[in-house]
N, C-alpha and C positions, 0 to 999 in steps of 0.2 A: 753558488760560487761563481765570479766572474770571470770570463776565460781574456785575459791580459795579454799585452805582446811585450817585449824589454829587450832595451838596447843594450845591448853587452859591448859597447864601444864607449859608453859611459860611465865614470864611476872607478873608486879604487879596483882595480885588476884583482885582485886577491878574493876581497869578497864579493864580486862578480862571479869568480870562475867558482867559487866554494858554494854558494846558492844554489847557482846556476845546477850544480852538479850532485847536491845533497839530494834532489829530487829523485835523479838518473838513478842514484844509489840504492835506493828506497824502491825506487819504481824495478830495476833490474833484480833485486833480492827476491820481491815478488814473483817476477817473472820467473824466477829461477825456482821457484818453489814449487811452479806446476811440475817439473822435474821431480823435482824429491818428494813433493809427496807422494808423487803416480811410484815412486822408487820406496820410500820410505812404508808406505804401505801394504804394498805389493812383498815385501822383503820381511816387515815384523809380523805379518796378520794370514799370511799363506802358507808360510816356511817351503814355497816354490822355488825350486832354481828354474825351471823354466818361465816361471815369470818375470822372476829377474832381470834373466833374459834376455826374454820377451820385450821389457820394456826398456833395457840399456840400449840394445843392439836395434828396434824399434824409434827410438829416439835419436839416436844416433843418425840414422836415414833421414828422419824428417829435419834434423839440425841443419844436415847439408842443403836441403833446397832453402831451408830458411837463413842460411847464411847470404844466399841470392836475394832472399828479400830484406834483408838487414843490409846488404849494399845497395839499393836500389833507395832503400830508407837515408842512408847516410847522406845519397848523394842528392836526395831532394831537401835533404837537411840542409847538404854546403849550398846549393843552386837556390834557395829561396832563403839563405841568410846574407849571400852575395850580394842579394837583391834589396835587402830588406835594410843590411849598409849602407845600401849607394841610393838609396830613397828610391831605389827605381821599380813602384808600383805596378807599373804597368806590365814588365817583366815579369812580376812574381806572380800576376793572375795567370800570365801563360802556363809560365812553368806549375803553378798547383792544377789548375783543371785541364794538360795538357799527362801529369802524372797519375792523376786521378782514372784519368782510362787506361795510362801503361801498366799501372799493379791490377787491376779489371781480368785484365787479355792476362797478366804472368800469372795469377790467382787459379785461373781455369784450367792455364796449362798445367802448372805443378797438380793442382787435383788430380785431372786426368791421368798424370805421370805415375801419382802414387798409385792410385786405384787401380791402373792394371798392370805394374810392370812392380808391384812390388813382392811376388815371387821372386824373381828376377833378381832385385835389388837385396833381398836379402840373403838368395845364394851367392854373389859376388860377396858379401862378410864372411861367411864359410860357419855361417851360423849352425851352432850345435844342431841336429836333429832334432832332439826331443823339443826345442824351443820353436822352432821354424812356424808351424801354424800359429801360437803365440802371438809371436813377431808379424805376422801379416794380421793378423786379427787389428793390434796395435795401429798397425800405417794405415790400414782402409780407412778405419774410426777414425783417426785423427786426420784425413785429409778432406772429409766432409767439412772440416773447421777453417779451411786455409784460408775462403774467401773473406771470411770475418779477420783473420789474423792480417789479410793483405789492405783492407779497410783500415785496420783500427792502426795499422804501421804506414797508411800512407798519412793519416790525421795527424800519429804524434810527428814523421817526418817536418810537415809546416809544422806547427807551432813551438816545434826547439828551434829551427830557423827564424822564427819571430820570438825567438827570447823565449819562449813559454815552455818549460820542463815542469811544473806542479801542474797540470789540470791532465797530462797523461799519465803522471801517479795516480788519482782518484779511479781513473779507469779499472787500470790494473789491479789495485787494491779489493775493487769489489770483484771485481773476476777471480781473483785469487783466493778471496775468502771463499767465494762459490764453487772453485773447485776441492777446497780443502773440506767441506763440507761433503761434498757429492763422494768426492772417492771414501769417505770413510761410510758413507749411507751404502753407495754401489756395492763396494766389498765387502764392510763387514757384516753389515746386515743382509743384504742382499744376494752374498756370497758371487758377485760378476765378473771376480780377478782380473785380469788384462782389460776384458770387454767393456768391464767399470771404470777404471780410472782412464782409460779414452774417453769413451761419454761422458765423462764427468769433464773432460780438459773441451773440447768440443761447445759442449753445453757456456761453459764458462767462460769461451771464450765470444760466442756469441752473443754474452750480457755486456763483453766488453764493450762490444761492438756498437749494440742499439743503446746504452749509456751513451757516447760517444756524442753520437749523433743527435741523440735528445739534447742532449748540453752545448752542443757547438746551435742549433737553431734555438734554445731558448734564449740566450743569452745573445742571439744576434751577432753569433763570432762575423768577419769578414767571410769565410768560405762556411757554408751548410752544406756542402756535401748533397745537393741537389741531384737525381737523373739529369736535369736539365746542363747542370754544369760539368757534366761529360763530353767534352773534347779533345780535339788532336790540331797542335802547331806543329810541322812540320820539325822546322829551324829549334823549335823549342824542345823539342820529342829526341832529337840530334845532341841539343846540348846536354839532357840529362842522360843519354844513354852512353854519349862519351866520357861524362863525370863517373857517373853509378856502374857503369859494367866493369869497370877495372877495380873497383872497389867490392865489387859481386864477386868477382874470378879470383880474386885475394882470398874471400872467405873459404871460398868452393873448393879451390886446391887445395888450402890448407886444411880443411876440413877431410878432403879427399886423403891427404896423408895421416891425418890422424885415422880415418877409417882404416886403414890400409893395416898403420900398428895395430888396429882394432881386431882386423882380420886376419894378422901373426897370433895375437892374444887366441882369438877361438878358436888356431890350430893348435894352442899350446893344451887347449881341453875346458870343459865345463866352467871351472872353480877359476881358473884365470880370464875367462871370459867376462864371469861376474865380477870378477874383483878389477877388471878393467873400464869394465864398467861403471861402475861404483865409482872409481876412479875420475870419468869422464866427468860426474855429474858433481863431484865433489872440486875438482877441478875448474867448473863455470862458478861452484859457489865462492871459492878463494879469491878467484879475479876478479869478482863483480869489484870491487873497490877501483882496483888499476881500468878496468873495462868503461866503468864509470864516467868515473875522471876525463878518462880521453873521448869518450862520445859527447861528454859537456863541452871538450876543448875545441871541438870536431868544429860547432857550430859558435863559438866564442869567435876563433879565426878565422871564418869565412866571417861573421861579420867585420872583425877590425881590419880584414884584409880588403873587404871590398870598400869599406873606409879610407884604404890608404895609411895605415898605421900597424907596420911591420913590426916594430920593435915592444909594440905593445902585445901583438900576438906571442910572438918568443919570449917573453915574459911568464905569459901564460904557460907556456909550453915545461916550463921548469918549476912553475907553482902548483901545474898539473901532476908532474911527477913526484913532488917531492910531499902532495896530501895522498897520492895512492900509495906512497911506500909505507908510508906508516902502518894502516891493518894487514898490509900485505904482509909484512916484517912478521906482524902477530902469526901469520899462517904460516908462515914458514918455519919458525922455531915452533911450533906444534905441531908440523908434520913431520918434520926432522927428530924431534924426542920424543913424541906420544905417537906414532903411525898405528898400535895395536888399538889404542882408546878411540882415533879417529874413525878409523876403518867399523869398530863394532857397533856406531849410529849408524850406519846404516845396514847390517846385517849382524845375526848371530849365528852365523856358522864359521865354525873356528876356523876353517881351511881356508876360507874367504879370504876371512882376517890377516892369516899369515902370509898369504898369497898377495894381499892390497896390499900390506905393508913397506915389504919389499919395493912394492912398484914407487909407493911414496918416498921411499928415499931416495930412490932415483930423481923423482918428480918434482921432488918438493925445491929443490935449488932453481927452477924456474923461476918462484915464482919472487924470488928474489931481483932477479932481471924484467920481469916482467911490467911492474909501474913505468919506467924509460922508456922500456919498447913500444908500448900501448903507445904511451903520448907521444911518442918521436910517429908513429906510426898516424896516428890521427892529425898529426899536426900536419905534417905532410899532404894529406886528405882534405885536409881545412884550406890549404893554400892551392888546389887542383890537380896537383902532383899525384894523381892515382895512379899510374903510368910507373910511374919509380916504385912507390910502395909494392904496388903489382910485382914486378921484377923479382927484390928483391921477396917479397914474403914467400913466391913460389919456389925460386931458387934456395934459397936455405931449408925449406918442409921436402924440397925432394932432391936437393945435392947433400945434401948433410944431413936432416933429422934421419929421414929414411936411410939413406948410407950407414950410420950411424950404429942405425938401430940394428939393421940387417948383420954388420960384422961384431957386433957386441951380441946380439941373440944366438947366433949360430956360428958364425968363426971364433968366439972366446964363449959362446955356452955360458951366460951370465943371466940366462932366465928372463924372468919379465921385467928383474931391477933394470934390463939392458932398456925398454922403451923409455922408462922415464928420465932415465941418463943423458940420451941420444936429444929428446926433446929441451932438457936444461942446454946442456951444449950448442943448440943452434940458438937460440935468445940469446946466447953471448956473444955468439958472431951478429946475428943480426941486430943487436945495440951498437957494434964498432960501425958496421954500416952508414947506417942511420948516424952517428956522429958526426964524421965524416963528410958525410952529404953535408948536414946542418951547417960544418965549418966553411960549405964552398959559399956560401950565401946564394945558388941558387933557388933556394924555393924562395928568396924575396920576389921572381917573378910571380906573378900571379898570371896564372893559364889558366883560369874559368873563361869560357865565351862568353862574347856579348851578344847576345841573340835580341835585340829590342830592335821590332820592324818599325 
């Protein structure tokens, strides 16, 4: 398989952005999957609520640092497609082997972070008792993995910046099979519950990683991922950390406020913990479509912007929204009229059931909002505008989702339907936002640096 680069400044806009992003699709379904299966498994094959759990409330912790490295990804995504627009080579070698040592050094620290502070981290969720060792069993195992995860996200960061979204589908795909594989050897034959389907995501993400690598030096990509091509630019280390952290702390709050309802859910007891859980994971799998879309868009409009051609990016920006509403549309009238069908794939305990269900009716009018906001939100990102999107994403997850939730759970006593409610509700406000913005025609500036010494 040849690893290719594509100019997405070229060519009908439509199926540009729909190629470009059918990969994302594919390749994030995958991704999503080490989730549910590690869920999926865990839930038909143990009949554990503590594994449950274990691996919701466990997963949950590692999403939030990995929300940090999906901004850090993004942002070497806009800063090496900026580059890759404007012909300007010389730039883009900075900016990858000046990245290349930034995810190195963030890699070790999250490790470290999880491996001893994740006691810690899992009494701050108010995680059930009986689940608690579970849950750390889950974080240890899976942080031996990070360095691979931080590799194989700084690799696809370039080449969706260079147009190439298929050769990090192939990646994930054998990772994925390898883990879907392993957790059902780990636990069901093995009987290793939690301690299985970690090792098996661990293990698998490690194949991601040396696949990776093999492929980018067989085929002679431009960057091999060499020791030798570990470096640090100054100027350049500056430009990415100004792009990426604001799109990192975007994640991280908002992740932070969904832990937060996560951690109303496991005060409300056992069975709503699970079924919010459930919830979470079920929730990454509906958006992948909208999620998609705008990580395709993400890096379409850093290249036409650094192009110089605005009006072809906001083009984009509406053909992005308007191919994620589609399957999203399909999830929402199924969570809306089937929530008891939805909720019993992934567990059979009826309490569960009735408990998720609830929560999706709440939930489920998100994601109606959701294809807009993504791509308003990405678009934004694409043009270096992290700074605004920052703002506002933190501002609504904790002036209004949280607010929200807190007087709909406890001053009207509306149960768990209150988080998903509170969460629909700020996606309304933050698409009027983002409108708005979009109408002042400021993000036709383009605020990426130029760092070319």
């Amino acid at each position: 398989m040849q690893i290719k680069e594509s100019n997405l400044t070229e060519g009908k806009i439509s199926n540009v952005l729909f190629k470009f992003a059918l990969p994302f699709i594919l390749m994030n379904i995958l991704h999503v999957s080490y989730g549910l299966t590690d869920l999926f498994v865990i839930g038909q094959f143990t009949k554990d609520s503590s594994g449950v759990v274990g691996v919701t409330v466990g997963s949950a912790i590692i999403i939030l640092f990995m929300f940090f490295v999906f901004g850090f990804t993004a942002g070497l995504t806009v800063l090496v497609g900026r580059a890759y627009g404007a012909k300007n080579y010389r730039e883009m070698d900075r900016i990858v082997y000046t990245a290349m040592t930034l995810f190195l050094l963030v890699g070790i620290g999250i490790t470290l972070i999880l491996l001893l502070f994740s006691p810690i981290l899992v009494s701050w969720m108010y995680t059930p008792p009986d689940a608690v060792d579970e849950t750390i069993k889950y974080i240890r195992i899976n942080a031996l993995g990070i360095l691979f995860v931080m590799g194989f996200n700084c690799i696809g960061g370039v080449l969706r910046g260079m147009g190439n979204s298929i050769t990090p589908l192939l990646y994930i795909a054998i990772s994925s099979l390898c883990n879907i594989l392993l957790d059902v050897l780990f636990v069901c034959y093995f009987d290793m519950n939690v301690v299985g389907v970690a090792a098996a995501t661990v293990i698998s993400q490690f194949v991601a990683y040396i696949i990776a690598i093999y492929l980018l030096r067989k085929h002679n990509f431009r960057y091999k991922f060499y020791l030798k091509d570990y470096r640090f630019f100054f100027k350049t280390a500056k430009a990415i950390w100004n792009i990426s952290i604001p799109i990192s702390l975007q994640n991280i709050l908002v992740s932070v406020s969904f832990l937060i309802l996560f951690a109303i859910a496991n005060n409300m007891g056992l069975i709503e913990s699970a079924a919010f859980g459930i919830n979470n994971r079920l929730y990454s799998l509906t958006l992948l479509p909208a999620y998609s879309f705008a990580a395709a868009l993400t890096a379409v409009v850093a290249q036409t912007m650094g192009a110089g051609m605005p009006e072809r990016a906001k083009k984009a920006l509406w053909l992005s929204s308007f191919y994620a509403f589609i399957p999203s549309f399909f999830f929402f009238v199924l969570e809306l009229f089937a929530p008891h069908l939805v909720m019993s794939i992934f567990t059979s305990d009826p309490k569960i059931i009735e408990v998720g269900s609830l929560l999706l009716l709440g939930a489920c009018w998100e994601i109606f909002f959701i294809p807009l906001l993504f791509s308003l939100n990405d678009f934004f990102n694409g043009c270096g505008h992290t700074k605004f999107t920052l703002i506002v994403n933190v501002a609504t997850a904790f002036l209004i989702r949280l607010v929200l939730a807190y007087i709909f759970a406890f001053k009207m006593n509306w149960g768990i339907f209150s988080l998903g409610l509170a969460a629909s509700l700020t996606s309304v406000v933050a698409v009027a936002i983002y409108l708005f913005y979009l109408h002042t025609n400021r993000w036709k500036k383009f605020t990426l640096p130029d760092n070319t010494a």
